[in-house]
C-alpha positions, -999 to +999 in steps of 0.1 A: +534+624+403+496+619+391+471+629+415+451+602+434+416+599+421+389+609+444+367+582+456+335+594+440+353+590+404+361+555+413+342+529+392+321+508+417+336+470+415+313+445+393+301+417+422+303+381+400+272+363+404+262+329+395+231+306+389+218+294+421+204+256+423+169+269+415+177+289+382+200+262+370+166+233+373+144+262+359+168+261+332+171+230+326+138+219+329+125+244+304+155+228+280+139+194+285+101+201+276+115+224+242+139+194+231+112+169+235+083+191+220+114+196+188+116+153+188+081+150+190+074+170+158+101+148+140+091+120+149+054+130+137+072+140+101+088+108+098+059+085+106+040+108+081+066+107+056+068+069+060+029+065+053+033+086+025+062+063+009+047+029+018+011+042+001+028+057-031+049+028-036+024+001-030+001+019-051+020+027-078+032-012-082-007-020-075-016-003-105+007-020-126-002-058-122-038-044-125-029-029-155-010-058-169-036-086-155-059-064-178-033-067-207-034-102-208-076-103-205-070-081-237-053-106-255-064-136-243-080-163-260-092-189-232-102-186-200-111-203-167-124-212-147-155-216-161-188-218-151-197-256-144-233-249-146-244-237-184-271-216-173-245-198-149-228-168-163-206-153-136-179-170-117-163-153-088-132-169-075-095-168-063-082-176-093-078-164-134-057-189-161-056-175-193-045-190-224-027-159-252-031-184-278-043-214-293-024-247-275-006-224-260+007-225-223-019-214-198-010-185-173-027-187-139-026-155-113-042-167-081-046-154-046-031-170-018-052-158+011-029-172+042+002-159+028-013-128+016+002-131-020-008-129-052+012-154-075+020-156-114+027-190-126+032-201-164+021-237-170+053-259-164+071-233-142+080-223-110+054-196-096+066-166-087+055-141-066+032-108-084+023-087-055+025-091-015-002-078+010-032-086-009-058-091+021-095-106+019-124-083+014-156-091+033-193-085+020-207-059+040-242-073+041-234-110+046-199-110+060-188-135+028-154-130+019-155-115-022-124-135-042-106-108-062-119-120-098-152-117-113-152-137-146-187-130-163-193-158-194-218-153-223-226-184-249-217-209-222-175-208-224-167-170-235-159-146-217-171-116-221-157-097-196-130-098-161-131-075-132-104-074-103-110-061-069-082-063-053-070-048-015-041-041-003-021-034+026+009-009+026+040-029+039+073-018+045+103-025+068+105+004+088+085+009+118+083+034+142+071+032+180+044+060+175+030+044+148-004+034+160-006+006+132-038+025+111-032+013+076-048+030+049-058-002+027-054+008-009-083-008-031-078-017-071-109-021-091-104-028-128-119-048-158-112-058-191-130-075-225-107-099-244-101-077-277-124-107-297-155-097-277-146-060-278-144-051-316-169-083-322-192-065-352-230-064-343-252-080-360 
Protein backbone atom coordinates (compact mmCIF):
# COMPACT_ATOMS: atom_id res chain seq x y z
CA UNK A 1 0.00 0.00 0.00
CA UNK A 2 1.82 3.39 -1.05
CA UNK A 3 2.20 5.81 1.55
CA UNK A 4 0.08 8.98 1.56
CA UNK A 5 1.97 11.99 0.49
CA UNK A 6 2.52 14.65 3.02
CA UNK A 7 0.80 17.77 2.52
CA UNK A 8 3.85 19.95 2.09
CA UNK A 9 4.84 17.72 -1.13
CA UNK A 10 1.54 18.43 -2.50
CA UNK A 11 1.63 20.57 -5.67
CA UNK A 12 -0.49 23.84 -4.79
CA UNK A 13 -3.68 23.76 -7.31
CA UNK A 14 -3.37 26.22 -10.51
CA UNK A 15 -6.51 28.90 -9.81
CA UNK A 16 -7.94 29.56 -13.73
CA UNK A 17 -8.22 33.05 -14.35
CA UNK A 18 -9.72 35.00 -16.98
CA UNK A 19 -9.78 38.48 -18.68
CA UNK A 20 -11.90 40.78 -16.81
CA UNK A 21 -14.21 43.47 -18.89
CA UNK A 22 -11.34 46.05 -18.55
CA UNK A 23 -8.42 43.87 -20.10
CA UNK A 24 -10.67 42.53 -22.72
CA UNK A 25 -11.49 46.69 -23.99
CA UNK A 26 -7.70 47.38 -23.32
CA UNK A 27 -7.31 44.64 -25.72
CA UNK A 28 -9.27 45.34 -28.06
CA UNK A 29 -8.92 48.82 -28.29
CA UNK A 30 -5.18 48.52 -28.79
CA UNK A 31 -6.17 45.92 -31.73
CA UNK A 32 -8.26 48.65 -33.32
CA UNK A 33 -5.70 51.71 -33.42
CA UNK A 34 -2.72 48.84 -34.90
CA UNK A 35 -5.27 47.57 -37.61
CA UNK A 36 -6.21 50.93 -38.66
CA UNK A 37 -2.54 52.45 -38.45
CA UNK A 38 -1.64 48.77 -40.85
CA UNK A 39 -4.84 50.13 -43.42
CA UNK A 40 -3.80 53.52 -43.29
CA UNK A 41 -0.31 52.74 -44.62
CA UNK A 42 -1.91 50.70 -47.51
CA UNK A 43 -4.04 52.78 -48.40
CA UNK A 44 -1.13 55.55 -48.61
CA UNK A 45 0.89 52.83 -51.02
CA UNK A 46 -1.93 52.40 -53.23
CA UNK A 47 -2.82 56.05 -53.76
CA UNK A 48 0.94 56.40 -54.35
CA UNK A 49 1.29 53.58 -56.55
CA UNK A 50 -1.79 54.80 -58.46
CA UNK A 51 -0.09 58.33 -59.12
CA UNK A 52 2.86 56.66 -60.15
CA UNK A 53 0.86 54.49 -62.93
CA UNK A 54 -1.44 57.17 -64.16
CA UNK A 55 1.89 59.74 -64.54
CA UNK A 56 4.09 56.98 -66.27
CA UNK A 57 1.45 55.89 -68.55
CA UNK A 58 0.16 59.29 -69.56
CA UNK A 59 3.62 60.29 -70.05
CA UNK A 60 4.82 57.71 -71.83
CA UNK A 61 1.80 57.92 -74.48
CA UNK A 62 2.37 61.92 -74.27
CA UNK A 63 5.71 61.45 -75.60
CA UNK A 64 4.73 59.56 -78.35
CA UNK A 65 2.14 61.80 -80.27
CA UNK A 66 4.74 64.55 -79.55
CA UNK A 67 7.17 62.51 -81.09
CA UNK A 68 5.08 61.57 -84.08
CA UNK A 69 3.36 65.22 -84.47
CA UNK A 70 7.19 66.01 -84.94
CA UNK A 71 7.51 63.19 -87.56
CA UNK A 72 5.13 64.48 -89.72
CA UNK A 73 6.53 68.42 -89.33
CA UNK A 74 9.66 66.43 -90.58
CA UNK A 75 8.19 65.33 -93.60
CA UNK A 76 5.82 67.66 -94.38
CA UNK A 77 5.48 69.66 -97.30
CA UNK A 78 2.56 72.25 -96.55
CA UNK A 79 1.34 73.77 -93.72
CA UNK A 80 -1.38 75.94 -92.08
CA UNK A 81 -2.61 77.78 -90.94
CA UNK A 82 -0.85 80.49 -92.24
CA UNK A 83 -0.20 83.82 -91.33
CA UNK A 84 -3.01 86.11 -93.03
CA UNK A 85 -0.84 89.05 -92.63
CA UNK A 86 2.57 88.86 -94.91
CA UNK A 87 4.56 90.76 -92.60
CA UNK A 88 3.42 88.37 -89.73
CA UNK A 89 5.72 85.41 -89.20
CA UNK A 90 4.35 83.42 -86.25
CA UNK A 91 0.99 82.01 -85.83
CA UNK A 92 -0.11 80.59 -82.53
CA UNK A 93 -3.27 78.53 -82.60
CA UNK A 94 -5.36 75.37 -81.76
CA UNK A 95 -4.72 73.89 -84.65
CA UNK A 96 -1.80 72.25 -87.26
CA UNK A 97 -2.90 70.60 -90.96
CA UNK A 98 -0.12 69.32 -92.76
CA UNK A 99 0.04 68.17 -96.13
CA UNK A 100 3.17 64.87 -96.69
CA UNK A 101 2.96 65.53 -100.23
CA UNK A 102 2.18 67.41 -103.16
CA UNK A 103 -2.04 67.27 -103.78
CA UNK A 104 -1.95 65.08 -101.20
CA UNK A 105 -4.62 64.67 -98.45
CA UNK A 106 -4.18 67.22 -95.67
CA UNK A 107 -3.84 65.91 -92.01
CA UNK A 108 -5.18 68.30 -89.28
CA UNK A 109 -4.42 67.60 -85.27
CA UNK A 110 -6.42 70.18 -83.39
CA UNK A 111 -7.27 70.74 -79.75
CA UNK A 112 -10.58 70.53 -78.54
CA UNK A 113 -10.46 72.69 -75.42
CA UNK A 114 -14.16 71.72 -73.89
CA UNK A 115 -13.70 68.10 -74.36
CA UNK A 116 -10.22 68.15 -73.39
CA UNK A 117 -8.99 66.19 -76.52
CA UNK A 118 -6.66 66.36 -78.92
CA UNK A 119 -8.02 64.84 -82.38
CA UNK A 120 -6.26 63.44 -85.67
CA UNK A 121 -8.31 63.69 -88.65
CA UNK A 122 -7.23 62.88 -92.38
CA UNK A 123 -9.04 64.94 -94.99
CA UNK A 124 -12.28 62.94 -95.89
CA UNK A 125 -12.37 60.84 -92.75
CA UNK A 126 -13.75 60.39 -89.58
CA UNK A 127 -11.60 62.10 -86.70
CA UNK A 128 -10.40 60.17 -84.25
CA UNK A 129 -9.35 60.70 -81.07
CA UNK A 130 -4.98 61.20 -80.43
CA UNK A 131 -4.77 61.99 -76.77
CA UNK A 132 -7.36 62.75 -73.90
CA UNK A 133 -6.76 65.27 -70.92
CA UNK A 134 -5.02 67.96 -72.81
CA UNK A 135 -5.98 71.08 -70.61
CA UNK A 136 -5.45 74.91 -71.44
CA UNK A 137 -2.34 76.70 -70.42
CA UNK A 138 -2.68 80.31 -69.22
CA UNK A 139 -0.03 83.16 -69.68
CA UNK A 140 1.28 83.93 -66.47
CA UNK A 141 1.70 87.69 -67.10
CA UNK A 142 -1.60 88.34 -68.89
CA UNK A 143 -3.80 85.47 -67.94
CA UNK A 144 -4.30 84.63 -72.08
CA UNK A 145 -4.80 81.18 -72.65
CA UNK A 146 -1.41 79.85 -75.04
CA UNK A 147 -2.88 77.32 -77.95
CA UNK A 148 -0.58 74.30 -78.01
CA UNK A 149 1.07 75.12 -81.52
CA UNK A 150 3.52 77.74 -82.46
CA UNK A 151 3.94 77.74 -86.28
CA UNK A 152 6.80 80.30 -87.07
CA UNK A 153 6.70 81.19 -91.17
CA UNK A 154 9.70 82.68 -93.10
CA UNK A 155 9.31 84.00 -96.95
CA UNK A 156 5.64 84.63 -96.34
CA UNK A 157 4.08 80.70 -96.64
CA UNK A 158 7.10 78.35 -95.34
CA UNK A 159 7.53 77.20 -92.43
CA UNK A 160 10.37 77.20 -90.95
CA UNK A 161 9.79 75.74 -87.84
CA UNK A 162 6.70 74.08 -85.28
CA UNK A 163 6.74 73.97 -81.59
CA UNK A 164 4.05 72.03 -79.26
CA UNK A 165 3.32 72.86 -75.73
CA UNK A 166 1.11 70.69 -74.71
CA UNK A 167 -0.37 69.91 -70.80
CA UNK A 168 -1.73 67.23 -69.57
CA UNK A 169 -3.72 65.83 -66.93
CA UNK A 170 -3.12 62.18 -65.62
CA UNK A 171 -6.55 60.30 -65.95
CA UNK A 172 -7.44 57.05 -64.88
CA UNK A 173 -10.44 55.06 -63.64
CA UNK A 174 -9.53 54.32 -60.29
CA UNK A 175 -10.10 56.60 -57.49
CA UNK A 176 -9.49 56.39 -54.11
CA UNK A 177 -11.30 58.31 -51.09
CA UNK A 178 -7.89 59.70 -49.66
CA UNK A 179 -7.01 61.01 -52.74
CA UNK A 180 -7.03 64.67 -52.24
CA UNK A 181 -7.37 65.30 -56.17
CA UNK A 182 -3.57 67.06 -56.54
CA UNK A 183 -2.61 66.22 -60.13
CA UNK A 184 0.73 66.50 -61.13
CA UNK A 185 0.07 68.10 -64.78
CA UNK A 186 2.68 66.61 -67.13
CA UNK A 187 3.94 69.36 -69.73
CA UNK A 188 5.32 68.35 -73.48
CA UNK A 189 7.43 70.90 -75.13
CA UNK A 190 8.85 69.93 -78.55
CA UNK A 191 9.59 71.36 -82.09
CA UNK A 192 10.50 70.41 -85.40
CA UNK A 193 11.88 71.87 -88.95
CA UNK A 194 10.25 70.21 -92.13
CA UNK A 195 13.47 68.24 -93.47
CA UNK A 196 13.39 70.97 -96.67
CA UNK A 197 14.21 73.83 -94.40
CA UNK A 198 16.56 71.68 -92.33
CA UNK A 199 19.22 70.40 -94.80
CA UNK A 200 18.30 73.65 -97.08
CA UNK A 201 22.21 74.55 -98.29
CA UNK A 202 23.38 78.11 -97.34
CA UNK A 203 24.03 80.32 -99.59
Amino acid sequence: MAAAVPRSRRRPRVRCRGFNLVELLIALSITSALLTAVFLALDASFVAYQRTTESSSTHTIGRLVVHRVQTLVRTGVEFGPVPLDPNQRIVQSNAIDIRLVEGGPIISIEWLPDTERLMYSVEGETPAVLLEGVIEQLDPDTGDPIPPFRLEYEQGRELYRATFDIAIRPDDSMNVELDDGDDVIIRLVGSAMPRQVAYQPED
